[in-house]
LUMTOR-278009 format. One record per residue (C-alpha): residue number from 1; y, x, z. Coordinates in Angstrom, 3 decimals. Each point is the difference from the previous one (the first is absolute). Layout:
residues N
<node resi="NUM" v="Y" u="X" w="Z"/>
...
//
This chain:
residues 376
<node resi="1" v="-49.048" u="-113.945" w="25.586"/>
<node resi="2" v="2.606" u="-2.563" w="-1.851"/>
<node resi="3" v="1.433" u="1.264" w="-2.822"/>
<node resi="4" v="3.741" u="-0.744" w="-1.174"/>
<node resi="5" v="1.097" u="0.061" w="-3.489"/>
<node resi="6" v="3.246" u="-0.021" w="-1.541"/>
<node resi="7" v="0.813" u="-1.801" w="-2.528"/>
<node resi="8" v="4.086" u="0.080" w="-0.536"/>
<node resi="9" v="1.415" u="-2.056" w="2.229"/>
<node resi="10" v="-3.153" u="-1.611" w="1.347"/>
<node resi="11" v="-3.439" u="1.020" w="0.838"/>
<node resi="12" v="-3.303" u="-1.265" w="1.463"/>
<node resi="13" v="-1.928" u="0.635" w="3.008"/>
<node resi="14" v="-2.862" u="-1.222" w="1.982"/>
<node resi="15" v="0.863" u="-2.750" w="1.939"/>
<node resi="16" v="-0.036" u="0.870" w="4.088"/>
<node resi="17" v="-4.000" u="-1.600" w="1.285"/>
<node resi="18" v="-0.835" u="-1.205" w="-3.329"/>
<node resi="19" v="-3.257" u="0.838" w="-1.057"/>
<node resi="20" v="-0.420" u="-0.568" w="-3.892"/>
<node resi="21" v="2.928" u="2.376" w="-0.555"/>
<node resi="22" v="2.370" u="-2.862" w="-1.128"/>
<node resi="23" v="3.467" u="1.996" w="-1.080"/>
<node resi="24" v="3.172" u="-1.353" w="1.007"/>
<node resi="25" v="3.147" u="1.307" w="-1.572"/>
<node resi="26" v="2.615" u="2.019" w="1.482"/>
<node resi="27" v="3.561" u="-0.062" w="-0.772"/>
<node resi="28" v="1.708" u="3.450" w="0.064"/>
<node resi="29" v="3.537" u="-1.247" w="-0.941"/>
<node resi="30" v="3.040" u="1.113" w="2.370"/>
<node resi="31" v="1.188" u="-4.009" w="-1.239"/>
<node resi="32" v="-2.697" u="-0.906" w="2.453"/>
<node resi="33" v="0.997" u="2.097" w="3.165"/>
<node resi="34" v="3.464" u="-1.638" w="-0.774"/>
<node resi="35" v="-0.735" u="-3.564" w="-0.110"/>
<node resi="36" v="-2.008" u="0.767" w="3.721"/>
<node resi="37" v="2.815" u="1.841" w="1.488"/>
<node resi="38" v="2.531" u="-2.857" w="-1.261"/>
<node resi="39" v="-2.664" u="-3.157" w="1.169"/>
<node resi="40" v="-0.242" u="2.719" w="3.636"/>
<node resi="41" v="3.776" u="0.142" w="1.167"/>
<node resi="42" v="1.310" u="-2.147" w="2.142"/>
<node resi="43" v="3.717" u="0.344" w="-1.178"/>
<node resi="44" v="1.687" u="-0.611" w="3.379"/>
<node resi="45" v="3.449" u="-0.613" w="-1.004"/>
<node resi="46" v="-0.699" u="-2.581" w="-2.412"/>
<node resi="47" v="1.863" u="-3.527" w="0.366"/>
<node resi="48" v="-1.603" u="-2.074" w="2.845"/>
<node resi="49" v="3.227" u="-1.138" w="1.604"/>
<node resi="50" v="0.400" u="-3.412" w="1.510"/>
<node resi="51" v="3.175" u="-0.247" w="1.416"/>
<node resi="52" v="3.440" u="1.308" w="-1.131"/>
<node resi="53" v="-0.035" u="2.881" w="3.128"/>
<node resi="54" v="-3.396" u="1.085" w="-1.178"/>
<node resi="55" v="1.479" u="0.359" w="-3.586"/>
<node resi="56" v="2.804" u="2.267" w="1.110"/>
<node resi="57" v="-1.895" u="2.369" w="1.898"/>
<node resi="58" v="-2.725" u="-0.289" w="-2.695"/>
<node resi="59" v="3.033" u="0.972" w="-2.766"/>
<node resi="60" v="1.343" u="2.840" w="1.700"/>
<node resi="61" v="-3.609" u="1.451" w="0.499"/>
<node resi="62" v="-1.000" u="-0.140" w="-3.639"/>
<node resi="63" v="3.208" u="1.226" w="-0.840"/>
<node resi="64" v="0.167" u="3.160" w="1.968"/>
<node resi="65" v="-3.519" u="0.362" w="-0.652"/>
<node resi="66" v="0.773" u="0.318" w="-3.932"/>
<node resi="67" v="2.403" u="2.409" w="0.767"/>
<node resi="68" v="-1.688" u="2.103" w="2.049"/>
<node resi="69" v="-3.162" u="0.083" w="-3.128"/>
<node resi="70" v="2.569" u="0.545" w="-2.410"/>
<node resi="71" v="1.379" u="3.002" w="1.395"/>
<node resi="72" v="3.603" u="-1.657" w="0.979"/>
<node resi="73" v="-0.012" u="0.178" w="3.784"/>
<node resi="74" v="2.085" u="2.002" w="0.722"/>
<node resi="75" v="1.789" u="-1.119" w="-3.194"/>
<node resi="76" v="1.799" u="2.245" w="-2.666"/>
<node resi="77" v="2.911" u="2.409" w="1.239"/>
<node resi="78" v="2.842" u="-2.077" w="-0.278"/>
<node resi="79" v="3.091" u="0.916" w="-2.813"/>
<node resi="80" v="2.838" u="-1.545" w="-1.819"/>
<node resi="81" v="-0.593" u="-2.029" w="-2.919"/>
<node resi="82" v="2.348" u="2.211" w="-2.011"/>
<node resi="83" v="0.189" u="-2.747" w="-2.800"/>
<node resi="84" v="1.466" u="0.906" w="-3.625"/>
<node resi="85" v="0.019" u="-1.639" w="-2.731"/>
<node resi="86" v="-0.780" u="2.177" w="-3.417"/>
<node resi="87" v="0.230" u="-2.791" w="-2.698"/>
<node resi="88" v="1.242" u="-3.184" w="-0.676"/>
<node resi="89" v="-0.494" u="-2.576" w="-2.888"/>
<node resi="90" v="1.127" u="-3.595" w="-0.724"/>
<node resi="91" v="-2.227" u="-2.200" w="-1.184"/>
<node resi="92" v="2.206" u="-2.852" w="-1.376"/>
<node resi="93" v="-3.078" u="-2.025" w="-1.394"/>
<node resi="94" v="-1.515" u="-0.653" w="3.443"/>
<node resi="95" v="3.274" u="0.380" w="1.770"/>
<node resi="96" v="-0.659" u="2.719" w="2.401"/>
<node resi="97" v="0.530" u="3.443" w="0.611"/>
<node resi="98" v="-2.506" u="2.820" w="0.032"/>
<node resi="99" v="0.499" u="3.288" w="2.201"/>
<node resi="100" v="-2.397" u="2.871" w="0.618"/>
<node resi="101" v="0.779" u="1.041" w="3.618"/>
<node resi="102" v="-1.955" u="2.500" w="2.560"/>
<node resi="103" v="-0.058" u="-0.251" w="3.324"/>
<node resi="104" v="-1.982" u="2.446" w="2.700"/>
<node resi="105" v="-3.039" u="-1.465" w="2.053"/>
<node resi="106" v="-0.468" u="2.496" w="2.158"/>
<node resi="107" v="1.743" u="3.451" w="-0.029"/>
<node resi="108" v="-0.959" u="1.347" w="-4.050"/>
<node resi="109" v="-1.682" u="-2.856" w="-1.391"/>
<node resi="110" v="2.196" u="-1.828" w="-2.243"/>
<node resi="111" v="-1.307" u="-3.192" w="-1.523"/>
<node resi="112" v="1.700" u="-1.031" w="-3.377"/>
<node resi="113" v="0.570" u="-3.988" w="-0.752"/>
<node resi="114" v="1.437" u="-2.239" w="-2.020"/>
<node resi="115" v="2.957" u="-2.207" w="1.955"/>
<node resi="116" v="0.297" u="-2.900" w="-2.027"/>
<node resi="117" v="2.976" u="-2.055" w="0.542"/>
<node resi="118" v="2.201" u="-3.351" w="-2.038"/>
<node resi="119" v="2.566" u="1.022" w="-1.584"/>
<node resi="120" v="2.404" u="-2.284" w="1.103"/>
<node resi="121" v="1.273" u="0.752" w="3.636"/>
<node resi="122" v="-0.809" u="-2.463" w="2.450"/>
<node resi="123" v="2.556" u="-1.689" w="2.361"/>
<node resi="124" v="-2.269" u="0.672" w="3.244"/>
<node resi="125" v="-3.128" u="2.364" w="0.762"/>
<node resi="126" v="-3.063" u="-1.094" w="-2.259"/>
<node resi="127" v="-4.024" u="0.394" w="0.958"/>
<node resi="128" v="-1.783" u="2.320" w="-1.160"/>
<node resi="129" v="-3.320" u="0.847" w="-0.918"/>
<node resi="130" v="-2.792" u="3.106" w="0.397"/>
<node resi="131" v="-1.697" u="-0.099" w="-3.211"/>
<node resi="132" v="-3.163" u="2.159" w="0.335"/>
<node resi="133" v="-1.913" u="1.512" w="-3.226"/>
<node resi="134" v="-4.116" u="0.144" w="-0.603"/>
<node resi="135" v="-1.699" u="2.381" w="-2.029"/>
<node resi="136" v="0.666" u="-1.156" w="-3.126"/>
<node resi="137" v="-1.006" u="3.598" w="-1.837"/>
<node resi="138" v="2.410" u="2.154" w="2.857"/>
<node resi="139" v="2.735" u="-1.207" w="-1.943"/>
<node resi="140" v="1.796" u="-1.231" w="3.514"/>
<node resi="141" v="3.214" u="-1.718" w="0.294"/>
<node resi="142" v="1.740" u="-0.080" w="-3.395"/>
<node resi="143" v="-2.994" u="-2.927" w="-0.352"/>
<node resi="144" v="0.634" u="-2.269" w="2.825"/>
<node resi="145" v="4.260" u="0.717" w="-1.218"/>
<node resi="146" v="-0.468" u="-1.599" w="-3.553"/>
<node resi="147" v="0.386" u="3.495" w="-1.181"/>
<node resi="148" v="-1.955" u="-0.409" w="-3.318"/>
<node resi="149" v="1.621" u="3.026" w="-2.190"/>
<node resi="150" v="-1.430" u="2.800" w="2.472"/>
<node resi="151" v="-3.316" u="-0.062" w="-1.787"/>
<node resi="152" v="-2.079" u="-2.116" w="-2.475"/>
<node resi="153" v="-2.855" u="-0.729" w="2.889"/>
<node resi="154" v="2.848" u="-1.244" w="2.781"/>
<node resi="155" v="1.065" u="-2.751" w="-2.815"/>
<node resi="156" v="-3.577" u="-1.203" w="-0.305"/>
<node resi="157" v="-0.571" u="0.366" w="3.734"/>
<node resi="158" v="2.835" u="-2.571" w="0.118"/>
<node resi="159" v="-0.806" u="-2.272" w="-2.241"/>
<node resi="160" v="-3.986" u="-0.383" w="0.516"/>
<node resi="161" v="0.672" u="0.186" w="4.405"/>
<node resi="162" v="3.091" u="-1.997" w="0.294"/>
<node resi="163" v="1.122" u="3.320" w="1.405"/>
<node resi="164" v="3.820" u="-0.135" w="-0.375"/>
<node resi="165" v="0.386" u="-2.020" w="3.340"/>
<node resi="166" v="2.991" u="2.285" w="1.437"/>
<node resi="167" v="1.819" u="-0.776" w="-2.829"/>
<node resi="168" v="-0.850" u="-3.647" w="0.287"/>
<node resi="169" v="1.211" u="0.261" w="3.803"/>
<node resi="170" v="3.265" u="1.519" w="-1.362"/>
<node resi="171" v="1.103" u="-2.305" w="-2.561"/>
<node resi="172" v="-0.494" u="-3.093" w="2.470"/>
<node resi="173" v="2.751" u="1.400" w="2.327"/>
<node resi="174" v="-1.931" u="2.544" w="2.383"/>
<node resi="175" v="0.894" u="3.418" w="0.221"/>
<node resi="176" v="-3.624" u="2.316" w="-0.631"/>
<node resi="177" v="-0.941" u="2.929" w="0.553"/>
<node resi="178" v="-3.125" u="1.083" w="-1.752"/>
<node resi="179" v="-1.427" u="4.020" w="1.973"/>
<node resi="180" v="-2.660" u="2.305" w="-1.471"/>
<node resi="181" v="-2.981" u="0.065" w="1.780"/>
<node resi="182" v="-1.363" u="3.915" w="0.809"/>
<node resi="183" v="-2.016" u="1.647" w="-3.036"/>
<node resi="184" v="1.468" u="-3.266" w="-2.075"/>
<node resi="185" v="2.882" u="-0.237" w="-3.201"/>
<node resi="186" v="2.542" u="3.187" w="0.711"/>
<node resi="187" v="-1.634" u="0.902" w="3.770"/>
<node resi="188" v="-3.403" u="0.880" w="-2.539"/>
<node resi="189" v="1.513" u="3.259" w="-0.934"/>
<node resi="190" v="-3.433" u="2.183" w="0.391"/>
<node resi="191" v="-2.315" u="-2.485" w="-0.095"/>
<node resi="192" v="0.580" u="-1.843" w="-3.409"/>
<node resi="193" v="2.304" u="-0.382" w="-2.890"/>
<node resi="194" v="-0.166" u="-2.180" w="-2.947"/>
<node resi="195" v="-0.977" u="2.900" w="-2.103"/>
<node resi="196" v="-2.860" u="1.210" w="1.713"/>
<node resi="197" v="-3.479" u="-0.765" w="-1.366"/>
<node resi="198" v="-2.376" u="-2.225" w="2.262"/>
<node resi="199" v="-1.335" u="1.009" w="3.056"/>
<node resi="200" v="-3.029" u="-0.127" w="1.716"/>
<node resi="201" v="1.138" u="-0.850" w="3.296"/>
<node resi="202" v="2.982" u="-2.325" w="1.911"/>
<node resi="203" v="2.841" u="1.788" w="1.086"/>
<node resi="204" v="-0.043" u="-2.713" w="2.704"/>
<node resi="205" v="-3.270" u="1.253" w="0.883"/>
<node resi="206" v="1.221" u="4.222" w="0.129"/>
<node resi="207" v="3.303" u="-1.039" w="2.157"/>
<node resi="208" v="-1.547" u="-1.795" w="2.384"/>
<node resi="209" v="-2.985" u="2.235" w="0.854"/>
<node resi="210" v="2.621" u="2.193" w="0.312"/>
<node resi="211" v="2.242" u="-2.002" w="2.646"/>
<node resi="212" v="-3.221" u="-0.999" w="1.192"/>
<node resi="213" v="-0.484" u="3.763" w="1.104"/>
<node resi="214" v="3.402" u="0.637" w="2.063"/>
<node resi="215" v="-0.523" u="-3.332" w="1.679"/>
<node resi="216" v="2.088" u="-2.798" w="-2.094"/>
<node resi="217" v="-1.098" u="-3.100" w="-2.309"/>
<node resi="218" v="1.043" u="0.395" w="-3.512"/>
<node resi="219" v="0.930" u="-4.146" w="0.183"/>
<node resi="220" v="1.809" u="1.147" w="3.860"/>
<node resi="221" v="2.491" u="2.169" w="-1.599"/>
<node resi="222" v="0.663" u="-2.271" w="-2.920"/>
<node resi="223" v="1.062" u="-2.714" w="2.325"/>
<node resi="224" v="1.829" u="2.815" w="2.581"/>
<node resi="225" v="1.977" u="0.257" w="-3.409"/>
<node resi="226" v="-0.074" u="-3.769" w="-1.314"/>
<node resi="227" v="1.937" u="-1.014" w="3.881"/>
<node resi="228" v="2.560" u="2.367" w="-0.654"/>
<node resi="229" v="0.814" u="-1.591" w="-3.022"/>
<node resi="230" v="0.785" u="-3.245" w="1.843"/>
<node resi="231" v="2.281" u="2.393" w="2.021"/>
<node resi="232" v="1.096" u="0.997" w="-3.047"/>
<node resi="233" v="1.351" u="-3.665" w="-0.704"/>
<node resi="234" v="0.421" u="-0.726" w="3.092"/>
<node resi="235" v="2.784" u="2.735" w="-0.006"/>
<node resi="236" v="2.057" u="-1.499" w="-2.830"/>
<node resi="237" v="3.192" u="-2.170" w="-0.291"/>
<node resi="238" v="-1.439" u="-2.352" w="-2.253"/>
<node resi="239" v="-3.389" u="-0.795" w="1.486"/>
<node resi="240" v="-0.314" u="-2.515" w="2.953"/>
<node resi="241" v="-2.020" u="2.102" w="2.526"/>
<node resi="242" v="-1.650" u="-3.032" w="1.327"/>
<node resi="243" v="-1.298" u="-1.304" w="-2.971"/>
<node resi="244" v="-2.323" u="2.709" w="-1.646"/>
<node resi="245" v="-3.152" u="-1.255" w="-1.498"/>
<node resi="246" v="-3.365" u="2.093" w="-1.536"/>
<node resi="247" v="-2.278" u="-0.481" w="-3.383"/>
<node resi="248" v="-2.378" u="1.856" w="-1.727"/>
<node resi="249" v="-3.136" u="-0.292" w="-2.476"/>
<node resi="250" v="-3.445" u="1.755" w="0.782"/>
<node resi="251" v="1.047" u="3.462" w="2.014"/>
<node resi="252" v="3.149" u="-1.739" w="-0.149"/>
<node resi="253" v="-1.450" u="-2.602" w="1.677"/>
<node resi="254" v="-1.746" u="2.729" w="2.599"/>
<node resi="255" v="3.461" u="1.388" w="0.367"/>
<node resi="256" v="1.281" u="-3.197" w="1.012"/>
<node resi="257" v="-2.869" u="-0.845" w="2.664"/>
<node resi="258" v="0.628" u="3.287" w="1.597"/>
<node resi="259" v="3.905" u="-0.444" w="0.281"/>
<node resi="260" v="0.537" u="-3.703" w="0.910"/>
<node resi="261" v="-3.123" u="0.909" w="2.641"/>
<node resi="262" v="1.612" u="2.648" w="1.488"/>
<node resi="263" v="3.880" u="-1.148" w="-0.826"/>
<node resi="264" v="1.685" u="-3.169" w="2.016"/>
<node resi="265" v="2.838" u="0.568" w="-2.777"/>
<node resi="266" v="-1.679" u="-1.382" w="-2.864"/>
<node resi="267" v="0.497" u="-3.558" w="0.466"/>
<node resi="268" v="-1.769" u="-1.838" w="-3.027"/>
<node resi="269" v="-2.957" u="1.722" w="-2.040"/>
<node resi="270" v="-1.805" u="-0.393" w="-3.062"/>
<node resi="271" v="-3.497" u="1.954" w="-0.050"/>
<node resi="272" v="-1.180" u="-0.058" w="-3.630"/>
<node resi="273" v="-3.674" u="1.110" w="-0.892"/>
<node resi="274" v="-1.162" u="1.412" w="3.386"/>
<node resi="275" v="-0.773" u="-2.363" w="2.531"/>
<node resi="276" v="-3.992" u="0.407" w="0.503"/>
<node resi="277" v="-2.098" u="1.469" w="2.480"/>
<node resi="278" v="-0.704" u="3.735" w="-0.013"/>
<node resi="279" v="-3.716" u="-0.821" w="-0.090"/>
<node resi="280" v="-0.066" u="-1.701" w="-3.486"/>
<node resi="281" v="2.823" u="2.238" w="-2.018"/>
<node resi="282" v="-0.593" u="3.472" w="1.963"/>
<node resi="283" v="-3.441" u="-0.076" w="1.424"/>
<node resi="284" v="-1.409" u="-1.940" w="-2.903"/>
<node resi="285" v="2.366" u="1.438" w="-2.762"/>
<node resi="286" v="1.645" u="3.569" w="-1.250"/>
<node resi="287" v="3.782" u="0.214" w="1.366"/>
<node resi="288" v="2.351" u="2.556" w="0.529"/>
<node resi="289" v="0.652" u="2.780" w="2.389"/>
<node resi="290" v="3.520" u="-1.381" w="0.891"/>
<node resi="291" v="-0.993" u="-3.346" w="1.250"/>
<node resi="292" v="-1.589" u="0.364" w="2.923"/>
<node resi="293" v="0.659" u="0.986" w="3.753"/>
<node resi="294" v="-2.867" u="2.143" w="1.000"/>
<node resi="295" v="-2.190" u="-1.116" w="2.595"/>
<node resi="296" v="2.014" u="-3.385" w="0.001"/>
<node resi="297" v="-2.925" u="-2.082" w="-0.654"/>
<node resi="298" v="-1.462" u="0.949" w="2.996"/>
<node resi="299" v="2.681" u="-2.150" w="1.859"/>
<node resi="300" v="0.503" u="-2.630" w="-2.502"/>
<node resi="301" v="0.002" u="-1.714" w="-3.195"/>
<node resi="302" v="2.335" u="-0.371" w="-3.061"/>
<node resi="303" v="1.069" u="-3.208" w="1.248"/>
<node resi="304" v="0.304" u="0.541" w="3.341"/>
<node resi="305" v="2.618" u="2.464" w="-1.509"/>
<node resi="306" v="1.631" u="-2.500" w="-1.538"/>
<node resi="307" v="0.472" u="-2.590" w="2.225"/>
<node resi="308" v="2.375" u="2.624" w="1.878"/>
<node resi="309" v="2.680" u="-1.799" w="-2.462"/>
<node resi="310" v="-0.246" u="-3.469" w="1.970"/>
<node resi="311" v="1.911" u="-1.806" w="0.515"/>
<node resi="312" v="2.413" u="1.128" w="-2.180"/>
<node resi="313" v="0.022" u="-1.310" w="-3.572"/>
<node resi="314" v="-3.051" u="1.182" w="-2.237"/>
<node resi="315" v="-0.938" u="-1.078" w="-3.179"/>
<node resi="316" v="-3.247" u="1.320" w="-1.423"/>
<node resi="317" v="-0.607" u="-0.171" w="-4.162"/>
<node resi="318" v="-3.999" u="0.591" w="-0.900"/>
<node resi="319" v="-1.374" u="-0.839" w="-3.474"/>
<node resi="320" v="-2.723" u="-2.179" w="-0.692"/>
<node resi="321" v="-1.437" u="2.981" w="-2.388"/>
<node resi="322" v="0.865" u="3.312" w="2.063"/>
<node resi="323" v="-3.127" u="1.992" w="-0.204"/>
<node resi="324" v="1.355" u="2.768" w="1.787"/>
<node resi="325" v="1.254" u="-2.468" w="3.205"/>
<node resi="326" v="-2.433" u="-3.052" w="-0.527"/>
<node resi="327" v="1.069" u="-3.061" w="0.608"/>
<node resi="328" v="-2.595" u="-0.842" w="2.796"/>
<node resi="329" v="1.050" u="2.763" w="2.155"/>
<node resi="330" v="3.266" u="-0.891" w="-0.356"/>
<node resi="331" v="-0.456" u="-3.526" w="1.405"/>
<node resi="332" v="-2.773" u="1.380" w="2.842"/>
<node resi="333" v="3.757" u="2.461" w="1.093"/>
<node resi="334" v="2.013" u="-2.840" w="-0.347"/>
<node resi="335" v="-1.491" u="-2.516" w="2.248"/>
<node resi="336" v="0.252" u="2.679" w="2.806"/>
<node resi="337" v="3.612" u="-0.151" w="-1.062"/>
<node resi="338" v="0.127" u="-3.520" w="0.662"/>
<node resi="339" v="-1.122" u="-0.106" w="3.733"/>
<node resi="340" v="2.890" u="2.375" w="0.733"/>
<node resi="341" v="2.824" u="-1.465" w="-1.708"/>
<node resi="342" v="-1.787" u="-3.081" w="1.990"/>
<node resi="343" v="0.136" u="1.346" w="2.870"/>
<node resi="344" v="3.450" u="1.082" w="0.004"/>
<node resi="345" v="0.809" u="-3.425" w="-1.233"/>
<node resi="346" v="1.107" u="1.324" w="-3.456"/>
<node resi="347" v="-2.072" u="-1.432" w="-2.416"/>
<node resi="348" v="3.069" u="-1.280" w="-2.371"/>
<node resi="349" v="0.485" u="4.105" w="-0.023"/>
<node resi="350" v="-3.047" u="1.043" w="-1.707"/>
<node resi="351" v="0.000" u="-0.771" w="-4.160"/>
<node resi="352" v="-3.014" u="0.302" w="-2.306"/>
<node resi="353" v="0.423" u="0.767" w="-3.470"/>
<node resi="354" v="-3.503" u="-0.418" w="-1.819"/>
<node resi="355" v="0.833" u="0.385" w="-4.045"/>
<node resi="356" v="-2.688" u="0.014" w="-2.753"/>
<node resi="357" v="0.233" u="3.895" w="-1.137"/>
<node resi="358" v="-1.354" u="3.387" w="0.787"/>
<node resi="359" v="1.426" u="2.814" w="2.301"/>
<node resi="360" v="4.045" u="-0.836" w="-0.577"/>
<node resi="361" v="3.056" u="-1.275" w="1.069"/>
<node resi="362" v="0.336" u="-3.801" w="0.040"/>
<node resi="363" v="3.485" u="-0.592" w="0.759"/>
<node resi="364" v="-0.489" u="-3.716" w="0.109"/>
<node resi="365" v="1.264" u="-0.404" w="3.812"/>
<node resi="366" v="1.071" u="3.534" w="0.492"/>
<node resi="367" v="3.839" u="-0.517" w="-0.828"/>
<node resi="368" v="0.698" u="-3.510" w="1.442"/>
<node resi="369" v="-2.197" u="1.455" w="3.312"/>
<node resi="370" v="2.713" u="3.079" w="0.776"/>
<node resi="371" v="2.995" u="-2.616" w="-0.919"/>
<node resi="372" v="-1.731" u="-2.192" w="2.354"/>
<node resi="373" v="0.022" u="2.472" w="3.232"/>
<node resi="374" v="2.500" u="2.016" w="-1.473"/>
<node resi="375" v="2.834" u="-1.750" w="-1.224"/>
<node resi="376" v="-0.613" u="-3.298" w="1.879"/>
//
């Protein structure tokens, strides 16, 4: 009889026919059963298209099909937006005005944001910009807003990831507005404050097991409540409804995928610190419980996901020294990028922003890329 022993995470046992009892090790890792099942699936809906007809039915397939995983088919109950504004401050150092306004996403969730605006008014409708936040602690929007006096840890968050973009966006003529993601900055409120001691798990994680459970992504909501935010600015007097663009930084930057994918309306995006393939930073890596689309990889890949944007404008930042998005990965996603914008024949359209740094925002293209399909 052949004996098996264990030995943590590997063992030995007699190897099948061999007579002198030579041991071969075994691998007991659930890493192992993952790397098979990802190598295994076929991934129908992954981009194979070769003409523009194939493309279209191909994008409305993936589409729907990320709807239907994420919970959103049907989608949310409709509502008003039942906007209000609760506080307002000038800024007469950048030039722009800061508002905290709520609006409803579907009927009793309110998401709170900042609306960032110049404080000169303009003489027509200006564009405007979606201005997504990461993790950054769960500090949320008052990071991505410039909005350095709500805590000690937002004005280092700002200074070491470049993270004040929305305020950037603002003071170069855009009107921004700048949402809390769920279980993130003022939409934490039972998960996290910034007096609680450390703890041993990711709220991320606990909210989207628990969506997980009724049926919904965790990252699907988010963007349910990230487009009505561009229905948000689409709704008001100052902001050209045509020219709406999208940007964020690491779950920012998953945020942004997910609503320029799903969303005609964004018409120029900047995905910072995300573009990869869910093989080398989810498979291969730790991530979070509200950045992924259960069962999604089944049908396709990150950038498969991505290239849902073409042909509309996309610029992609990646840094030479991101560990948690390496640079490799980022290239392998891109160059499926490529033969879609190719296809389409909008290669001038897709923008590559490859900066010597770690996991931030670059900026370097960014601004003149949004006046370019924005304000052109």
């Amino acid at each position: 009889m052949t004996m098996t022993r264990a030995t943590g995470t590997t063992g030995t046992a007699g190897t099948s026919g061999d007579p002198t009892g030579t041991t071969t090790p075994i691998d007991y890792s659930f890493q192992r059963w993952v790397e098979r099942a990802y190598r295994r699936q076929v991934r129908p809906l992954r981009f194979q298209a070769e003409t523009v007809e194939a493309w279209r039915t191909w994008q409305g397939q993936l589409r729907e099909k990320i709807l239907e995983l994420s919970g959103l088919l049907p989608p949310p109950e409709p509502c008003d937006l039942s906007p209000r504004v609760t506080e307002r401050k000038e800024l007469p150092e950048h030039g722009v005005v800061r508002e905290k306004v709520v609006y409803q996403s579907e009927p009793e969730v309110w998401v709170p944001a900042y609306l960032l605006r110049p404080m000169q008014p303009a003489a027509a409708r200006l564009p405007a910009v979606l201005a997504l936040h990461g993790h950054g602690g769960r500090w949320g929007k008052g990071q991505v807003a410039g909005a350095a006096e709500e805590h000690e840890t937002v004005r280092r968050n700002i200074a070491h990831y470049h993270y004040d973009y929305g305020l950037q966006f603002a003071r170069r003529g855009y009107v921004v507005l700048c949402p809390d993601a769920r279980v993130f900055g003022e939409r934490a409120a039972g998960w996290w404050s910034p007096d609680d001691p450390p703890r041993g798990y990711d709220p991320c994680d606990r909210a989207g097991n628990k969506a997980a459970l009724l049926g919904f992504a965790l990252i699907g909501l988010t963007t349910w409540d990230d487009r009505r935010g561009i229905d948000y600015l689409q709704s008001r007097p100052d902001v050209d409804p045509e020219r709406i663009g999208v940007a964020g930084l690491s779950l920012g930057g998953t945020r942004t995928t997910y609503v320029a994918a799903l969303d005609d309306r964004a018409r120029a995006t900047v995905i910072s610190g995300y573009l990869s393939t869910f093989e080398q930073y989810a498979l291969d890596k730790q991530f979070c419980g509200g950045q992924y689309v259960p069962g999604l990889l089944r049908w396709a890949e990150q950038p498969d996901v991505t290239a849902l944007i073409a042909p509309r404008p996309l610029l992609v930042e990646a840094g030479l020294r991101d560990t948690t998005f390496p640079i490799e990965a980022s290239r392998e996603a891109h160059r499926m990028l490529e033969r879609a914008y190719r296809l389409l024949g909008a290669e001038d359209r897709l923008w590559r922003d490859e900066f010597d740094d770690e996991h931030v925002w670059s900026g370097r293209l960014a601004y003149d890329f949004m006046d370019r399909y924005l304000k052109a």
